[in-house]
N, C-alpha and C positions, 0 to 999 in steps of 0.2 A: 881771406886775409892770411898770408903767412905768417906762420909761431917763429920765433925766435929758439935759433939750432941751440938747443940746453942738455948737454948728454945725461943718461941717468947719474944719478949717484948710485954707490953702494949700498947707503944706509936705505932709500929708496926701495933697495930691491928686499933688503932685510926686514924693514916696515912689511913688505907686502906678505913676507913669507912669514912671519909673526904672526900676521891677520887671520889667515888663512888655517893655521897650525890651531891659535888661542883660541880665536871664535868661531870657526867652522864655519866661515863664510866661501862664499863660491868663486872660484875664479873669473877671472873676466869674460871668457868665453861662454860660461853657464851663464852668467848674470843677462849676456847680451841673448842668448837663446830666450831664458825666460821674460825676459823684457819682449821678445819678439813673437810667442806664442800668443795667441787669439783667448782671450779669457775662457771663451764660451768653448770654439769648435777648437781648440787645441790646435792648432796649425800654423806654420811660419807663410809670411806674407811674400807673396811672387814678387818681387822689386826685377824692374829693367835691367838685362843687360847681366844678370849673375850678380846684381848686387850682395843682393844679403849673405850670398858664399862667401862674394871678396873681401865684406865686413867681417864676416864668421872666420874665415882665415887669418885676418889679420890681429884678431884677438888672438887666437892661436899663441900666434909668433909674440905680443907681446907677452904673454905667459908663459910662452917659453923664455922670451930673455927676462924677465924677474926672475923666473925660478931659476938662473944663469945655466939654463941649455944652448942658449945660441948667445952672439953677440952682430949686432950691426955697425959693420966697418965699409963707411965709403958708398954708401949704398945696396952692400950685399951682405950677406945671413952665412957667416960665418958658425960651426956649428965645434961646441967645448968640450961639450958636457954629454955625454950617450948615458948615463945613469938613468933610470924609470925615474917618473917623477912621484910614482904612486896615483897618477889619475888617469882613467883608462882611455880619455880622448887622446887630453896631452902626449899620450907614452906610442900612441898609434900616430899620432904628426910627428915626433923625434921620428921614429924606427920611416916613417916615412923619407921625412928631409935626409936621415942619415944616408938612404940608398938613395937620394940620389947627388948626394956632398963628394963626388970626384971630382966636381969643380963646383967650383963658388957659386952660387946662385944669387942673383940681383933679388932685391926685395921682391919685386915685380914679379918675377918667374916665381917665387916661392909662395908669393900669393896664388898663382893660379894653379900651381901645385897640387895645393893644398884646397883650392876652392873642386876643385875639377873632382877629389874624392870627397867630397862634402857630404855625400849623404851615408856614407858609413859613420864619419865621424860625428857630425849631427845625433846619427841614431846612439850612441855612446853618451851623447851629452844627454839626449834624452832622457836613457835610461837612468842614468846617474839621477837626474833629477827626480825620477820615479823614485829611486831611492831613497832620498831625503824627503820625499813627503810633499815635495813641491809639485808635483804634477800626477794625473795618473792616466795609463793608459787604455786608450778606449779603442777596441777594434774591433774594424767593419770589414765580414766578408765578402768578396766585390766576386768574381767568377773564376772555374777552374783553379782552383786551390788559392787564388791570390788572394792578400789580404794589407788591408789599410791599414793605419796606426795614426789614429791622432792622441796629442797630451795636453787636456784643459788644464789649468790652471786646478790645483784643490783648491779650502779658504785659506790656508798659511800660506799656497804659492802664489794668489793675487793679492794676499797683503804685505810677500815680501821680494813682490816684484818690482821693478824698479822704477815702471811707469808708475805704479802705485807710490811707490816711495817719493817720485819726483812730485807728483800731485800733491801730496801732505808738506812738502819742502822741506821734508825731512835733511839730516846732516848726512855727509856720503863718504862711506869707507873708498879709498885709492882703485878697490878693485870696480868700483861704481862709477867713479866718473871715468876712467878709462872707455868699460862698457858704454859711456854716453857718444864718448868722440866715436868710437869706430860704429855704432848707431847713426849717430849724427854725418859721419865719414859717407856712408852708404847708402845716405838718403833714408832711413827707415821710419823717422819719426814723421814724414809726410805722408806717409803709407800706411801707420799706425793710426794716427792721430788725427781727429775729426779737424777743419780749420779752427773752430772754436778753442780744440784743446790744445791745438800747435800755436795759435796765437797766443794761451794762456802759459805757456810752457818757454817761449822762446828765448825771454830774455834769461831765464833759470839755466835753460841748455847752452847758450851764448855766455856765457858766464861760466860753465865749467869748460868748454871748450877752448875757451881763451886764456882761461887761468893755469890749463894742464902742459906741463914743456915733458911729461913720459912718455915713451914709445914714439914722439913725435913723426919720428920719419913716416914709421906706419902709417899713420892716421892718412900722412899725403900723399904717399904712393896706393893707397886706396881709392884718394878720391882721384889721383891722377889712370890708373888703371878705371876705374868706372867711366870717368870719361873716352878714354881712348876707347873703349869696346862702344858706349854709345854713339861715337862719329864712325865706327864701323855698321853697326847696325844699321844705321841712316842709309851707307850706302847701300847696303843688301838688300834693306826690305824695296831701296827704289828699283833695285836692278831684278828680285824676284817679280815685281810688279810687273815690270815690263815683259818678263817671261810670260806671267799668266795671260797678258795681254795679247799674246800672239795665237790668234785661232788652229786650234788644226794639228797643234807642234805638240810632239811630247817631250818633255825636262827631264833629264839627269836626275835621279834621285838618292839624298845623303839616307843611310840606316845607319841609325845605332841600336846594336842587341846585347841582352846580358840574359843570361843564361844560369839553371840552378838542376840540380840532379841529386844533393843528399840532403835539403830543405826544400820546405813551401817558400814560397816567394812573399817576401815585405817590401808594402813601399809605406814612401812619406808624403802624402801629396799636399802640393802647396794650395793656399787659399783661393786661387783660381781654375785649380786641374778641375774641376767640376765633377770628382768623381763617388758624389753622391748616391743616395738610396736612387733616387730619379735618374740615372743614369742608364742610357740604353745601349748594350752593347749588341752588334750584329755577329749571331753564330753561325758557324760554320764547321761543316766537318769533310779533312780534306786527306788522301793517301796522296804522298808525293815519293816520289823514286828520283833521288838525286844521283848523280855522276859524278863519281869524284875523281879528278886528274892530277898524280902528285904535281907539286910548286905552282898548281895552279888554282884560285880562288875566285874565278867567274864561280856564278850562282849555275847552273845548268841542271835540269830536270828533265827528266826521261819518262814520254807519256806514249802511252800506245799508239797516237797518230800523231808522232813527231819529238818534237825538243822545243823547250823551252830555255833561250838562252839571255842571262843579266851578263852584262861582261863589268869586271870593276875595272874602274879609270882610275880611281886616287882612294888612300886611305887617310885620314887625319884624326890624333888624338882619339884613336877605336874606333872615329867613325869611317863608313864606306860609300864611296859611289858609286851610282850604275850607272849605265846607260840604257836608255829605256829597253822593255824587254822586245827581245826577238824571235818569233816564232817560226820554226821549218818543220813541215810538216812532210812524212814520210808520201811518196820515197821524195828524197832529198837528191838534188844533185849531187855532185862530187864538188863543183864550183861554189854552191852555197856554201855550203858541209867547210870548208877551204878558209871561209872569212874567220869561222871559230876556232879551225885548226890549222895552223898552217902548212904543217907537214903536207896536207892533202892538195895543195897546190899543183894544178899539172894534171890532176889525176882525170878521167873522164867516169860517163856512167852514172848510175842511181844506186842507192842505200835504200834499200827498201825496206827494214825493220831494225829492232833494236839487238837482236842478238847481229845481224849483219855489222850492225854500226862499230858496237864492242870490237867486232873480230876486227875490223878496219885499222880501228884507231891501235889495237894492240900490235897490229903490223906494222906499223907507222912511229914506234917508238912510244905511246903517249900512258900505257900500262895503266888504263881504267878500272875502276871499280864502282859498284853502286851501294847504294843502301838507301832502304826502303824505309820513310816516316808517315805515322799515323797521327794526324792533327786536330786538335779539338777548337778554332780558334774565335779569337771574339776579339770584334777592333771596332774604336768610334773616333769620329774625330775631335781633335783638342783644337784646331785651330781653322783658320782658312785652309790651307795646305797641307797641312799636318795632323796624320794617323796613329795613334798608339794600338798597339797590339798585343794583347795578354793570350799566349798561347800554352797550353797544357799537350804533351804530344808523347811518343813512345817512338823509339830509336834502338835497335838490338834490346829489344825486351827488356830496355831502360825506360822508367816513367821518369819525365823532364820537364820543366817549364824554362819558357820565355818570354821577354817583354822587349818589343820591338818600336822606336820612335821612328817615325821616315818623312821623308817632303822634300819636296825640290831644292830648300835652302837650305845650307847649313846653319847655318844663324839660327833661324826661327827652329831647329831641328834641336838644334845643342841647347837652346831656350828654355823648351820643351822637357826634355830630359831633366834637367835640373829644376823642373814645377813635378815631377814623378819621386824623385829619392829615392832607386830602387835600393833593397837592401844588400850588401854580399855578394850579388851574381860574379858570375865572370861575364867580365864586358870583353868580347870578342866578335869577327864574323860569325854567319850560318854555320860558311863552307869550314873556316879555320875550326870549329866547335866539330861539325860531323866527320874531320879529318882526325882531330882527338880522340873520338868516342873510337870512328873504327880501329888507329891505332892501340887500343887496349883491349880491343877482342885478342 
C-alpha cells in the first residue's frame, strides 16, 4: 500500500537530533543492525537479492537527512551539508556520497552505492556497538591468516534490541520505528522471525509502518529496488541453469578479488556462508609465474611446458570475466601464440620455451615482464557453482593475502560476496594488483 507523499518537517529532524544528543540512543542504522544480529551466533541474516544491504543503506540516507547532510528532491539525494556528523559509519557514507555528488544521484543509485560497500560500513556499525556495550566480539580463526568476526548480542543488547523491544510492545522512540519500516522495506522480519513470531508481531509492525509518513521515499525505493534485482535474479539463475545443462561446454567465469598487504584479513560472514568450525577447506600449495603485458589484463601464466591463458571479456562493478582457460603448450606455433597476441600474426615456426617467447613478444612491441608468486591456497565451495577462495601468498618478498568469489554467473557471484563482508581489502583484479606491486619495486 502506498503512504501518502508527507515531506519531513523540521521540527521532525530536531525531535530526532535531541533524541539522539539527550538519551544516547542509536541511530537508525545501529538500531536496524542490532535488530538484525542473531542473538546467539552474532550474525546478520543472508536475505535474497542484497536485501539487508539495500535496507542497511537506506537507513544510512535517512540519517543522514535528519541529521540535514542530504536532502531528497524529486527523487534524488541531493547532498548540504559535508560537516562530520561525529558517527564513524554515518561520516564514511557522507565522504562516500560526496565523491561521488558531480551529479545528482537518484535514490536508487545511492542505495546501491552505498549497499555495494556495505561490509566496511557494517563493520563500523558493528564496532560501534561493541562500544556501547551492546554486542561483543567473538573471533574465529578460519585458515592462513584469515579471521571471522561475529557480534552476539551481550544481556543489555538483547534487552535493548528492538525485536526484544517489539515483543514487550514497549513505546518507540522515531529513531525505532524508522529502523522497523526499512526492516520491514527489506523483507527482514520474515527472515528473522519464526511464523509463530511474525504472525504475533504483524499487526504491531503494520501499524508503525502505516503510521510513519519520514523518510518515506526511502522506504519505497528500497522495496522498489529489492524487487527490480529479484526479476533479474529469476532471469539469471534460469539462464545459468541452462548453461550447467549443456554437457561437455565450459562457461565464462565472473571473479571478484580483494586483496590486503599491511593487515590480516577480516570478514563478516553471513548466516548462511557456512563458514564454521566444521568447515573443510581443500589446501594447496602452488608457484605461479605470471606475465605481465602493459594495458593488458588477460590472466596469463608462464609454466615450463607452456602458458596458461584467461583472456578477460568484461569488467563490472570490480567484477571480471574470463573465458575459459586456454592451454599452449611449448613449443607453440606462431599461429596459436597469434590468437593471444596479435602482433604475431603472419609470423611462421615454433616457440619452443619461455625465454624464446619473452624475446618474441619483446620484438613485437608487447614489452613483457614476469613475476613469480608463491601460494598457499585453500577454497570450498559456497554454492552449486560458486568457489570462495582464501589465499595467503608472497609476491616480491611481499606476504599478502586474498579472497577470491568466482562462478559462471554474475548474480549468484555478487550474491555470494555480500554473504562474505570482507573487511578493507582492495577489491581489484589479479593482474591489475600484480601490475601495482611490480610498479613499486
Amino acid at each position: 500500500m502506498a503512504r501518502s507523499k508527507t515531506s519531513e518537517p523540521s521540527e521532525v529532524k530536531s525531535q530526532y537530533q535531541s533524541q539522539l544528543e539527550d538519551d544516547g540512543n542509536l541511530p537508525i542504522v545501529e538500531c536496524f543492525l542490532l535488530m538484525s544480529l542473531s542473538s546467539d551466533g552474532g550474525v546478520p541474516p543472508a536475505l535474497p537479492y542484497m536485501a539487508h544491504d539495500i535496507g542497511f543503506a537506506g537507513a544510512i540516507l535517512i540519517d543522514l537527512m535528519l541529521d540535514r547532510r542530504i536532502l531528497f528532491q524529486h527523487g534524488r539525494v541531493e547532498l548540504v551539508d559535508c560537516a562530520p556528523t561525529g558517527h564513524t559509519l554515518l561520516d564514511q557514507a557522507l565522504q562516500k556520497l560526496r565523491l561521488a555528488s558531480s551529479d545528482l544521484l537518484t535514490l536508487g543509485q545511492s542505495l546501491e552505492l552505498l549497499a555495494e560497500d556495505a561490509s566496511n560500513l557494517k563493520h563500523a556499525g558493528f564496532e560501534h556497538l561493541a562500544d556501547r556495550g551492546l554486542v561483543t566480539i567473538k573471533r574465529r580463526v578460519l585458515v592462513s591468516g584469515f579471521e571471522a568476526h561475529f557480534f552476539p548480542h551481550t544481556k543489555d543488547g538483547n534487552r535493548r534490541s528492538l525485536m526484544s523491544r517489539l515483543a514487550r510492545s514497549e513505546d518507540l522512540e522515531l529513531q525505532d520505528v524508522l529502523a522497523v519500516c526499512a526492516a520491514n522495506a527489506c523483507g527482514l522480519f520474515g527472515e528473522i522471525l519464526s511464523k509463530k513470531g511474525a504472525k504475533r508481531l504483524a499487526n504491531r509492525v503494520h501499524q508503525l509502518v502505516e503510521a510513519n509518513v519520514v523518510g518515506e521515499e526511502v522506504i519505497e525505493t528500497i522495496e522498489a529496488t529489492i524487487r527490480a534485482g529479484s526479476r533479474h535474479n529469476q532471469r539469471s539463475v534460469s539462464t545459468a541453469a541452462g548453461k550447467r545443462a549443456q554437457e561437455n561446454k565450459k562457461n565464462n567465469n565472473w571473479e571478484w578479488r580483494a586483496f590486503w598487504s599491511d593487515r590480516r584479513p577480516v570478514i563478516t560472514p553471513c548466516d548462511i556462508t557456512g563458514l564454521d568450525a566444521s568447515v573443510k577447506f581443500k589446501t594447496t600449495n602452488v608457484s605461479d609465474r605470471y606475465l605481465l603485458i602493459p594495458e593488458r589484463r588477460d590472466n596469463i601464466k608462464m609454466r615450463k611446458d607452456g602458458l596458461e591463458v584467461k583472456e578477460l571479456i568484461e569488467s563490472h562493478r570490480h567484477y571480471e570475466a574470463f573465458r575459459p582457460k586456454k592451454v599452449l603448450k611449448f613449443p607453440i606455433k606462431a599461429g596459436d601464440l597469434a590468437r593471444v597476441f596479435p602482433r604475431l600474426y603472419g609470423r611462421s615456426g615454433k616457440v619452443l620455451d619461455e625465454a624464446e617467447l619473452e624475446a618474441k613478444l619483446r620484438a613485437h612491441g608487447y614489452a613483457p615482464s614476469h613475476v613469480d608468486v608463491e601460494k598457499l591456497r585453500n577454497r570450498v565451495r559456497l554454492a552449486d557453482d560458486v568457489r570462495l577462495e582464501f589465499c595467503q601468498f608472497t609476491v616480491e618478498h611481499r606476504t599478502c593475502w586474498s579472497a577470491c568469489v568466482e562462478g559462471p554467473d554474475f548474480s549468484r557471484v555478487h550474491a555470494c560476496v555480500h554473504t562474505i563482508n570482507p573487511q578493507e581489502g582492495r577489491v581489484m583484479g589479479y593482474m591489475d594488483f600484480l601490475h601495482r606491486i611490480v610498479g613499486q619495486q
